[in-house]
C-alpha positions in Angstrom: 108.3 52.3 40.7 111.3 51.6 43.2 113.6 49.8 40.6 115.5 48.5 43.8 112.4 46.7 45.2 112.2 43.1 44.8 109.9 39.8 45.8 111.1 37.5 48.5 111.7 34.2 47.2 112.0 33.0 50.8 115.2 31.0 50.1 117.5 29.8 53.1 120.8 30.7 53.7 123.1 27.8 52.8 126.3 27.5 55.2 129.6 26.1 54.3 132.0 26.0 57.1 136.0 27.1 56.2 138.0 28.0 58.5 137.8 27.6 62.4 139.5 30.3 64.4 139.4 31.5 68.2 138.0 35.0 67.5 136.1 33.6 64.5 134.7 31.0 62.2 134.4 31.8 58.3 131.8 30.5 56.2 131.0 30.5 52.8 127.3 30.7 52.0 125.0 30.8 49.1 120.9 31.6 47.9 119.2 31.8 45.0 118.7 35.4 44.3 115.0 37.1 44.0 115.8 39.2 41.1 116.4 36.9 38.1 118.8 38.5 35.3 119.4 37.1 31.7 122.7 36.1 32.9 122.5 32.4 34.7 125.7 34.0 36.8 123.7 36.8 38.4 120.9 34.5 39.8 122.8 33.0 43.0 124.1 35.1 45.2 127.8 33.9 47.0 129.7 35.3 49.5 131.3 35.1 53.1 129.8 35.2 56.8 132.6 35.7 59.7 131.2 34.7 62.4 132.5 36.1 66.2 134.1 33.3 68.4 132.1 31.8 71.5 128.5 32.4 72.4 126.1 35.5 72.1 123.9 38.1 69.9 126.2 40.0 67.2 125.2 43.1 65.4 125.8 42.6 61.7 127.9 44.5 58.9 127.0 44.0 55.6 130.9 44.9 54.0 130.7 45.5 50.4 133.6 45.1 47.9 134.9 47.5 44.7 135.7 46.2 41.1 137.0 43.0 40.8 138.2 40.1 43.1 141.1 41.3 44.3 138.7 44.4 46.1 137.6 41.6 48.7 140.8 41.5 50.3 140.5 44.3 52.4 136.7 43.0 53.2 138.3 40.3 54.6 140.7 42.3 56.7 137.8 44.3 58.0 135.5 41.7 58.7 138.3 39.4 60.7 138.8 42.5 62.9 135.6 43.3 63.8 134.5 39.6 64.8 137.4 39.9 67.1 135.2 42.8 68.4 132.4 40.7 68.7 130.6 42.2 65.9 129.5 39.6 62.7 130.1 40.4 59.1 128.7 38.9 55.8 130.6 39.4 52.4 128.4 39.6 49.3 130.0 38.8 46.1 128.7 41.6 43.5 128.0 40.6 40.1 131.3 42.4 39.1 133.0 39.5 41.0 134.6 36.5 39.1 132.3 34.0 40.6 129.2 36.3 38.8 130.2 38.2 36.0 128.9 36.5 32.4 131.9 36.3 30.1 129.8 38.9 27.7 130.1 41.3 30.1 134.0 40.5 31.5 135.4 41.3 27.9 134.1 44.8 27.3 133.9 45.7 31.1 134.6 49.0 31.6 133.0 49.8 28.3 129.7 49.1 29.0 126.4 50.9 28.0 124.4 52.7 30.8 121.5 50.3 31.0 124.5 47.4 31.9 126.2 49.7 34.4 122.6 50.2 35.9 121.4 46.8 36.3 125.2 46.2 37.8 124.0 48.7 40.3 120.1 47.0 40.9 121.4 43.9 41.5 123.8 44.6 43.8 121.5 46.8 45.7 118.8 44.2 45.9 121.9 41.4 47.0 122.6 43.6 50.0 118.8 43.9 51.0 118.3 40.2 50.3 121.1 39.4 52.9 119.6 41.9 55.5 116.0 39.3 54.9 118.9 36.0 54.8 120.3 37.8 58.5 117.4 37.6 60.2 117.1 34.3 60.0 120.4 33.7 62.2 119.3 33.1 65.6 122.5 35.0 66.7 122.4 37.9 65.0 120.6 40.8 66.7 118.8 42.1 63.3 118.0 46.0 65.6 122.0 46.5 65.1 122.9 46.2 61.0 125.0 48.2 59.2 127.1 48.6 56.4 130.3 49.3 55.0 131.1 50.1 50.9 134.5 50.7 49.3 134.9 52.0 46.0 131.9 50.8 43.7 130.7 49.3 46.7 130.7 53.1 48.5 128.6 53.4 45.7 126.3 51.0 46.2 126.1 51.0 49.6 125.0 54.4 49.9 122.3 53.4 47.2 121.2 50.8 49.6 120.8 52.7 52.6 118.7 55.3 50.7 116.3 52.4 50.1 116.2 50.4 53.1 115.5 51.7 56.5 116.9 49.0 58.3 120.5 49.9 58.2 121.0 51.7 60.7 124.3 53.4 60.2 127.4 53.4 57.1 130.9 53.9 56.7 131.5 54.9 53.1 134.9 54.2 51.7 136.9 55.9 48.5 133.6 57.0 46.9 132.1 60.3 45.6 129.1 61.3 43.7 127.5 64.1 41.8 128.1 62.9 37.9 126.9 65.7 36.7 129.8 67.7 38.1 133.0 69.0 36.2 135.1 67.0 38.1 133.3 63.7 36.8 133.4 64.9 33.5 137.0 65.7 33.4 138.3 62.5 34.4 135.9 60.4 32.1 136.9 63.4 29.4 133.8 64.7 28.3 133.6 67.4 26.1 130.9 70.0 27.5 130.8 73.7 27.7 130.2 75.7 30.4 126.1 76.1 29.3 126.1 72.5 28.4 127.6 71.8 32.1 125.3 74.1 33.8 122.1 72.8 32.4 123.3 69.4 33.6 123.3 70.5 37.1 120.4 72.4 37.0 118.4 69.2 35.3 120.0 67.0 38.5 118.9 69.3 41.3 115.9 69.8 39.9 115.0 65.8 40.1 116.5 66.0 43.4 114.5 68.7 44.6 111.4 66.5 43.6 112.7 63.2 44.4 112.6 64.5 48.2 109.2 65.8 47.6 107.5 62.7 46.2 109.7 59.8 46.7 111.7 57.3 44.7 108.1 55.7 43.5 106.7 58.9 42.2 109.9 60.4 40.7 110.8 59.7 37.0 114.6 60.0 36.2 115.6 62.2 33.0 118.9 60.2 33.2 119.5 56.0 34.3 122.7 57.4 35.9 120.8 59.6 38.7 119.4 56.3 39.9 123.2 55.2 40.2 123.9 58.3 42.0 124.9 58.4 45.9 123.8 62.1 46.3 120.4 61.3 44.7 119.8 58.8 47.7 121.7 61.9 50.1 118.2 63.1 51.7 118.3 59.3 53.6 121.4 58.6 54.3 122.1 61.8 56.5 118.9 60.8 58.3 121.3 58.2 59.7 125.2 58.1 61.6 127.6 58.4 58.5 131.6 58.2 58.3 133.3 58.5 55.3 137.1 57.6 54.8 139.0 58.5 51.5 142.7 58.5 50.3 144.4 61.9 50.0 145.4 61.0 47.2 142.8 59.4 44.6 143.7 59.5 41.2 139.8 57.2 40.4 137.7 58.9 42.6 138.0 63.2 41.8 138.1 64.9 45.5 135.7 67.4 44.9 133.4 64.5 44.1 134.1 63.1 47.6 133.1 66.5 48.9 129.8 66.8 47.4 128.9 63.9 48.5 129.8 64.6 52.0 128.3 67.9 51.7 124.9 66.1 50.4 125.2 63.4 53.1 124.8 66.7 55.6 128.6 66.5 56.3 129.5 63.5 58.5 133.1 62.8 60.0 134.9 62.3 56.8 139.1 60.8 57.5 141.7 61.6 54.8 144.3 58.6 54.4 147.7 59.5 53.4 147.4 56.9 50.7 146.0 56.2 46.8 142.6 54.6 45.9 144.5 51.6 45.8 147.5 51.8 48.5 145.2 53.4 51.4 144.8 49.3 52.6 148.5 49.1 53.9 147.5 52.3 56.4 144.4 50.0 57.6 146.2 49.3 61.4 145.9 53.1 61.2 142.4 53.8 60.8 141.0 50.3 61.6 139.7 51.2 65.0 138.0 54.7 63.2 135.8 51.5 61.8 135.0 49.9 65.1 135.0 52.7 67.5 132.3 54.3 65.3 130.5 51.2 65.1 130.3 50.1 68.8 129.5 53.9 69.6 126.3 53.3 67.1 125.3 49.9 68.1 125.1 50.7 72.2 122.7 53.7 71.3 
């Protein structure tokens, strides 16, 4: 079973206009979501829809955040320039936002046990495929031209999403990596492992891979919860479609060499180094803000 499938409740899309600008309008919106968790928080979904100024039919970028609130500031930033563009943006608030996260959860977060972290993941897959169902019910949004854009855990779960859903039709994944079976995963979180230990690991992962690809999602059973969190699992769909990945030079959360297997599994898309940290690439985003728009508007006009 496809633990990121879920029933459609049918709900609306609730508007809440903000702000009024010439190159935009910014609402907040809101739904009930279609995957009910034991935590009240997670059952409505919240977040932001930028809408382009004047008249017409917008392609759509999902933009998905990292950890915490403060990780929807650069959303923010990306989603006000590309309405500029003419190109329409809706921010989801994860469940690792204030506005979602139960107060159990908040006070041992990041110390949380591998069944949490993967339901974190599930419901923030299914809240980016519920808003791609929620987009197609705006009469100006051309739902043939979706995409989506993931920084930090929301790399991570972006490129989860795409593996499951076929209508996105191209990503940009930001500061992310994958393989956690790798030695440079298990370095930073500092595992002790030997070198048998760490091979057998690898060799266990590749071979669910290899049989993932033959038999799908559906027909797969993982030996581990944390394959089903991890980008390269999902890697034989994503390259199927137009990928760019941007990452800080200098990372100190996300290990390079994890960034480069997962561009190598993703079959090696254009991939831009930021002279920057995980956390100071955003003040280089004048920079490499029109990397983010050129590749979109090259994808949407094929």
């Amino acid at each position: 079973m496809n633990p990121f499938n879920y029933n459609s409740n049918g709900s609306q899309l609730n508007l809440h206009l903000v702000e009024k600008k010439p190159d935009w309008t910014l609402y907040r919106f809101d739904f009930p979501s279609a995957h009910i968790s034991q935590y009240p928080e997670h059952n409505t979904i919240y977040g932001e829809y930028y809408r382009p100024g004047g008249e017409g039919k917008w392609p759509l970028v999902v933009v998905v955040h990292g950890m915490g609130d403060r990780s929807t500031v650069p959303c923010r930033m990306i989603a006000r320039e590309l309405a500029r563009q003419g190109i329409a943006s809706l921010i989801v608030y994860l469940v690792f936002h204030s506005s979602r996260m139960p107060k159990s959860i908040k006070k041992r977060m990041p110390f949380l046990t591998p069944e949490e972290w993967f339901q974190g993941y599930q419901i923030s897959v299914i809240d980016i495929r519920q808003m791609l169902d929620r987009a197609a019910e705006l009469d100006e949004i051309d739902s043939s031209k979706l995409a989506i854009i993931g920084m930090s855990f929301g790399g991570f779960v972006s490129s989860i999403a795409m593996g499951v859903d076929d209508r996105i039709n191209a990503g940009i994944i930001m500061l992310a990596g994958g393989n956690y079976e790798s030695r440079a995963w298990r370095r930073l979180l500092r595992m002790k492992f030997t070198e048998a230990e760490l091979q057998d690991a690898l060799t266990q992962y590749q071979n669910y891979i290899s049989v993932l690809e033959a038999k799908g999602l559906e027909n797969t059973e993982p030996p581990k919860v944390s394959y089903l969190t991890d980008p390269v699992t999902f890697a034989h769909k994503v390259r199927e479609r137009p990928v760019m990945m941007i990452n800080a030079k200098w990372d100190e959360r996300i290990p390079r060499q994890t960034t480069l297997d997962m561009w190598e599994a993703f079959g090696k898309p254009p991939i831009k180094w930021v002279p920057g940290t995980h956390s100071t690439m955003w003040a280089l985003f004048p920079w490499f803000r029109k990397e983010i728009s050129g590749f979109l508007r090259s994808n949407f006009e094929q």
